[in-house]
C-alpha positions as CSV (number, residue, x, y, z in Angstrom):
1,X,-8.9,-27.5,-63.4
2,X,-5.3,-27.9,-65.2
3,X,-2.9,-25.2,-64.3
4,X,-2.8,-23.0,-67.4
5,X,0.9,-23.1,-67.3
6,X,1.1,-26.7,-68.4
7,X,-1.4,-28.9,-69.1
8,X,-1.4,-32.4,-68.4
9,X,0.1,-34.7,-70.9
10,X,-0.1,-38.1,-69.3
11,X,-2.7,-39.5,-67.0
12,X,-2.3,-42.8,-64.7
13,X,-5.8,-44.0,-65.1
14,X,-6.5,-46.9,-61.8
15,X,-9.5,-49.7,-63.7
16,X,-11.4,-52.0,-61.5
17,X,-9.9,-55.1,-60.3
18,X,-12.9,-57.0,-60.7
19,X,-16.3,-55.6,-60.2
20,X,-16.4,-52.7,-63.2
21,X,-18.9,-50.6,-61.0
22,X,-15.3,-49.7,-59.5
23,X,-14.3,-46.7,-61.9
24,X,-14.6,-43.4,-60.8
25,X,-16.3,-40.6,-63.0
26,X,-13.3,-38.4,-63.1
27,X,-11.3,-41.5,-64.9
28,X,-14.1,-42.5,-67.5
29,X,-14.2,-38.7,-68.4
30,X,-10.4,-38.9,-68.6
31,X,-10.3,-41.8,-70.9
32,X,-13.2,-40.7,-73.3
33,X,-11.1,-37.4,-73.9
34,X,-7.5,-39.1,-74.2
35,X,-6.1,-39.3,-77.6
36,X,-4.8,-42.7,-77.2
37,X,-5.2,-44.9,-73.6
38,X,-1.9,-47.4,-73.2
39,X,-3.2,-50.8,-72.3
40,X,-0.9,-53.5,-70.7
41,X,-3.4,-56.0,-72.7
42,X,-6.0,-54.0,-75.3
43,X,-8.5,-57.1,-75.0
44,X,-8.6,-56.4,-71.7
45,X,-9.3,-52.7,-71.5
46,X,-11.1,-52.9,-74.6
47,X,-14.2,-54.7,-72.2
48,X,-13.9,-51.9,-70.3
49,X,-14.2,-49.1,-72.7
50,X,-16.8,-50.9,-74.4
51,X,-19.0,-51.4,-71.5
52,X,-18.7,-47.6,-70.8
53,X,-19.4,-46.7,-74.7
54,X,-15.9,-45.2,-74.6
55,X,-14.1,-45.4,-78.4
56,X,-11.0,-43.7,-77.6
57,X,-7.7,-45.4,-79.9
58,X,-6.0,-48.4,-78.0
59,X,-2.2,-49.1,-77.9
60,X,-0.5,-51.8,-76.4
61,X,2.1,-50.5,-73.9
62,X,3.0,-53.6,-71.7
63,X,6.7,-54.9,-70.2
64,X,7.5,-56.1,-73.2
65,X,7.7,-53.3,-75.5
66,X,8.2,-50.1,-73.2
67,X,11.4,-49.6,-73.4
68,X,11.4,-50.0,-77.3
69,X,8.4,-47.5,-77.2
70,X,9.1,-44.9,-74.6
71,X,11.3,-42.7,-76.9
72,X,8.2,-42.2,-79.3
73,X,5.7,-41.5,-76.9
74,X,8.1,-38.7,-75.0
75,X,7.6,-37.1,-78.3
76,X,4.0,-37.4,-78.9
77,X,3.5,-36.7,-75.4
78,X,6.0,-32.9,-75.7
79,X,3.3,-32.3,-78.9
80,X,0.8,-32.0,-76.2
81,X,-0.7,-35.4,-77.4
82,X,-3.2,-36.9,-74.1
83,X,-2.1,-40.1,-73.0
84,X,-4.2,-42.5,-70.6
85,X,-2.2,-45.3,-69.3
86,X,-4.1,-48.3,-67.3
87,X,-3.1,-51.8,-66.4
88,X,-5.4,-54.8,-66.6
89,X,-6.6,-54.1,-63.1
90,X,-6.1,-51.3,-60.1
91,X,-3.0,-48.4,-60.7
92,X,-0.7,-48.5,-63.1
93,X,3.2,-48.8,-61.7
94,X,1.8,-50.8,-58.9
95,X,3.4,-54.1,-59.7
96,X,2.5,-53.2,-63.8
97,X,4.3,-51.5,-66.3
98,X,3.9,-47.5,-65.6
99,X,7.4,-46.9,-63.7
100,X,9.7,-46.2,-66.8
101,X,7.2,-43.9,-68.7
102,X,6.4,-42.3,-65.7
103,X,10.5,-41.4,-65.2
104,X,10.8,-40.1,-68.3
105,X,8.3,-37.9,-68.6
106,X,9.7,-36.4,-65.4
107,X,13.4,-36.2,-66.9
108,X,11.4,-34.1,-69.8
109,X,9.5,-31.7,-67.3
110,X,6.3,-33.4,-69.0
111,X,3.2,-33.0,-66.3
112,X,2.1,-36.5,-64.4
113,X,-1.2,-36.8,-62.9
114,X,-2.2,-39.9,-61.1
115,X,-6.2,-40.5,-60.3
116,X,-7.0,-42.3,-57.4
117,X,-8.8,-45.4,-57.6
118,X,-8.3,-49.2,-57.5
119,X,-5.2,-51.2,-55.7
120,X,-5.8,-54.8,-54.7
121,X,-3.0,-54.5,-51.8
122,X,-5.5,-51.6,-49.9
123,X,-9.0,-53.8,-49.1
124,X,-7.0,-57.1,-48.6
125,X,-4.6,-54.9,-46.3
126,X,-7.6,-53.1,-44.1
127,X,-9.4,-56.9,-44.1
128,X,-6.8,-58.4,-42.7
129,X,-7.2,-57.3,-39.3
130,X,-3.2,-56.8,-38.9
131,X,-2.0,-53.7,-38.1
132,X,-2.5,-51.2,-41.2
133,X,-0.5,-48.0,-39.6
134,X,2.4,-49.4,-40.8
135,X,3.3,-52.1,-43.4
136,X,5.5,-52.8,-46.4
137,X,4.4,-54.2,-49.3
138,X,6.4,-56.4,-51.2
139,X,4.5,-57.1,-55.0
140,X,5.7,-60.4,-56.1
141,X,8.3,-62.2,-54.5
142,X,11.0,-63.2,-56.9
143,X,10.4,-66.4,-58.4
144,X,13.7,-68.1,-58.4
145,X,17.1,-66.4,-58.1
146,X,16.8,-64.2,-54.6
147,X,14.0,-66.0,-53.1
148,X,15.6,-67.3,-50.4
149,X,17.6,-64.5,-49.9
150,X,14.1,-62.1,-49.5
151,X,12.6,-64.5,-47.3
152,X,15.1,-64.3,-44.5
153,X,15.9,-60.7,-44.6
154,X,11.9,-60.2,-44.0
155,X,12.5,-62.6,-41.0
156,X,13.2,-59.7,-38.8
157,X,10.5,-57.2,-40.2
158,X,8.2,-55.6,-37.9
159,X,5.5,-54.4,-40.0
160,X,2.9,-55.7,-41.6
161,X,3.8,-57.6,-44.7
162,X,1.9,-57.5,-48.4
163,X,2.7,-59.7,-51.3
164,X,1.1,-60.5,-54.3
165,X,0.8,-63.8,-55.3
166,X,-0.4,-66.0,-58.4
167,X,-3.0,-69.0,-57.7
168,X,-0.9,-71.6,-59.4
169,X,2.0,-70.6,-56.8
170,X,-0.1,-69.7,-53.6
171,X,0.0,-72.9,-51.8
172,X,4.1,-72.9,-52.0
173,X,4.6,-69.7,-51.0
174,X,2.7,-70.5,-48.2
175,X,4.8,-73.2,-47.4
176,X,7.8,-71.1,-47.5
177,X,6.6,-68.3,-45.2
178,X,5.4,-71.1,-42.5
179,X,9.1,-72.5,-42.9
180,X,10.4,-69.0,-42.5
181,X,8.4,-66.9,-40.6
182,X,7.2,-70.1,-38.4
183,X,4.0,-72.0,-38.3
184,X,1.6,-69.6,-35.6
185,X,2.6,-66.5,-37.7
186,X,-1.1,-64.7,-38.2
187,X,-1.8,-63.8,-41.8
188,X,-4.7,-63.6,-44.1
189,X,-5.1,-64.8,-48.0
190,X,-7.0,-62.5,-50.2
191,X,-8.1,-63.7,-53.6
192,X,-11.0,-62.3,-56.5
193,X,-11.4,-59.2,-54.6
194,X,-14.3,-57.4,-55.7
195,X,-15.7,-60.5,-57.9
196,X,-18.3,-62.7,-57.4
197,X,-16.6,-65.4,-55.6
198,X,-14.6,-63.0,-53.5
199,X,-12.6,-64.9,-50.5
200,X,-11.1,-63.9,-47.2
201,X,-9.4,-66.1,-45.4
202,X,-8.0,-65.4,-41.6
203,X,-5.5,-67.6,-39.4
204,X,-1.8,-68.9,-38.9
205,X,0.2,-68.9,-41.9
206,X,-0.6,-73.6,-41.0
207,X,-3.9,-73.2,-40.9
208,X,-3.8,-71.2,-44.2
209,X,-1.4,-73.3,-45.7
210,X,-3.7,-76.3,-45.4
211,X,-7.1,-74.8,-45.7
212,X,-5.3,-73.8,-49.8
213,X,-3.9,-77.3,-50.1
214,X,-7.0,-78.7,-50.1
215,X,-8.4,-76.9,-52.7
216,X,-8.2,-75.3,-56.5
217,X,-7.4,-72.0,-55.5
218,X,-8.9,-69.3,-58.6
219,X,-8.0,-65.7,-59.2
220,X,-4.9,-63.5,-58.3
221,X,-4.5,-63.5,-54.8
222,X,-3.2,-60.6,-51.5
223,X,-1.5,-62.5,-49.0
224,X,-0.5,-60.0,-45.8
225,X,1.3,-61.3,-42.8
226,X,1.9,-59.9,-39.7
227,X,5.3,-58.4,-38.3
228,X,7.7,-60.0,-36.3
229,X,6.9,-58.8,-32.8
């Protein structure tokens, strides 16, 4: 139950990152009484609500647009409107927009409740086999400007590592963490988690770096490496 005091205004609602059995029933009731749900990409959530008969109004809130937005939706949110906000896939603010509404709301003693659910860093994490009682995770490494600089200062980190990682850029990052973090470094890849074609893959951060070379690598991918010991 809400605390009478203040009722929630805005809920972080986590959405299946792949299989769409993977919602609980707490967030489908959440998003079938929201006045409007905030969708990174409205196509997207809009499979899901309509495989759940759920016909609640879709806006697009995505990085794009949320600082241009946030103003307007701090005041529909102080009217007591009921806002959902979900990503594509998993927990919003993990590595997708959520962090800046979030903030504000705060600043404006607005009410914040977060479901559990879905985050694709927490079953490629515990499959792994590397040590999950401590561990950093990373999100996307920067693309350009910093990379290099990221890379070495994780050279002398002693927990388990998490990063997200693209298909199209897999392989290379691959090749820069062998080049880094050396060649017998034990990590596993992660990619379609939850899907059909869900893959696993154990070993050195070589052995991984050729076993993805040699193929057409699908689907957003986990990669965790182990510490430096």
């Amino acid at each position: 139950m809400e605390n009478a005091e203040q009722a929630t205004s805005l809920y972080l609602v986590p959405t299946p990152i792949g299989n769409l059995e993977d919602i609980t029933l707490r967030a489908l009731r959440i998003l079938k009484e929201a006045d409007v749900i905030l969708a990174e990409d409205t196509r997207t959530t809009g499979i899901l609500l309509k495989h759940y008969n759920i016909s609640s109004k879709l806006q697009s809130h995505h990085t794009f647009n949320e600082h241009k937005t946030l103003e307007g939706l701090i005041k529909r949110l102080k009217t007591g409107e009921k806002i959902a906000l979900v990503s594509d896939a998993g927990t919003p603010g993990i590595s997708d927009p959520g962090f800046l509404l979030v903030r504000e709301c705060l600043k404006n003693d607005i009410k914040v409740e977060c479901l559990p659910g879905p985050t694709a860093f927490v079953p490629a994490l515990v499959k792994s086999g590397l040590p999950c009682d401590s561990f950093i995770f990373e999100g996307f490494l920067p693309q350009k400007k910093g990379r290099q600089t990221k890379l070495q200062q994780l050279t002398q980190e002693g927990r388990t590592m998490v990063f997200y990682e693209s298909p199209f850029r897999l392989v290379k990052t691959l090749e820069q963490l062998k080049e880094v973090l050396g060649t017998e470094r034990q990590a596993s890849v992660s990619r379609e988690l939850t899907k059909l074609h869900e893959e696993t893959k154990n070993g050195t951060l070589e052995e991984l770096f050729q076993y993805f070379s040699a193929k057409t690598v699908k689907g957003e991918v986990v990669i965790v490496v182990a510490g430096q010991q």
